[in-house]
C-alpha positions as CSV (number, residue, x, y, z in Angstrom):
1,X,193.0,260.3,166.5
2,X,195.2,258.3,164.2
3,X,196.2,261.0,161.5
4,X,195.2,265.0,162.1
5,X,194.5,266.2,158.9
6,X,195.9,269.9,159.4
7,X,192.8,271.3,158.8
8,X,191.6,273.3,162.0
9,X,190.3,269.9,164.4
10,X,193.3,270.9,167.3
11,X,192.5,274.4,167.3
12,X,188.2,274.3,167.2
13,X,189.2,271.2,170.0
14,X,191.0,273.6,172.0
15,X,188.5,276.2,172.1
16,X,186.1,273.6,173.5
17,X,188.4,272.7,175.9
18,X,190.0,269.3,174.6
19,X,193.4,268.1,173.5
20,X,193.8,266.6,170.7
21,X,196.5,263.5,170.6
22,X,197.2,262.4,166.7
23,X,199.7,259.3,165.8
24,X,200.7,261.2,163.0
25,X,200.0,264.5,161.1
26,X,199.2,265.1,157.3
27,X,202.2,266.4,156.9
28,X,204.4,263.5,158.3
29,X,202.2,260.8,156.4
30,X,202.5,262.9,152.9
31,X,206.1,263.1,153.4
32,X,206.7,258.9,154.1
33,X,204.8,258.5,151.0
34,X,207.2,260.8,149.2
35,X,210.3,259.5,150.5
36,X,209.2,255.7,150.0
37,X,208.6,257.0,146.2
38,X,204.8,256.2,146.7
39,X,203.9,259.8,145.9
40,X,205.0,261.9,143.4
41,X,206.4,265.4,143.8
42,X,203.5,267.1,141.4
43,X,201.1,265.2,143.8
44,X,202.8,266.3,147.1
45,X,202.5,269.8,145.9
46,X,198.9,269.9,145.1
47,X,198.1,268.0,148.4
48,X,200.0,270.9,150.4
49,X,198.5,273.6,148.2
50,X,195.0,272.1,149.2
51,X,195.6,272.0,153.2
52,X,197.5,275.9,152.7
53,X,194.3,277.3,151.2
């Protein structure tokens, strides 16, 4: 898997048995964005509200 979206794949994966192996998380691509100035503080907010909920 290229990016793990943080959303419950590692832990339904691991019931059944598998590992998941992600490049990168969510998390780490929202925060390059942010840092490179690509993505806005108001947006990085909402986008971690949405994967908390």
């Amino acid at each position: 898997m290229l990016i793990d979206r943080e959303q419950g794949a590692r832990a339904n994966l691991a019931a059944a048995g598998l590992n998941l192996h992600a490049v990168f998380s969510l998390s780490q691509v929202l925060d390059s964005l942010h840092r490179a100035g690509l993505l806005d503080a108001t947006v990085l907010a909402e986008v971690r509200a949405y994967l908390n909920a």
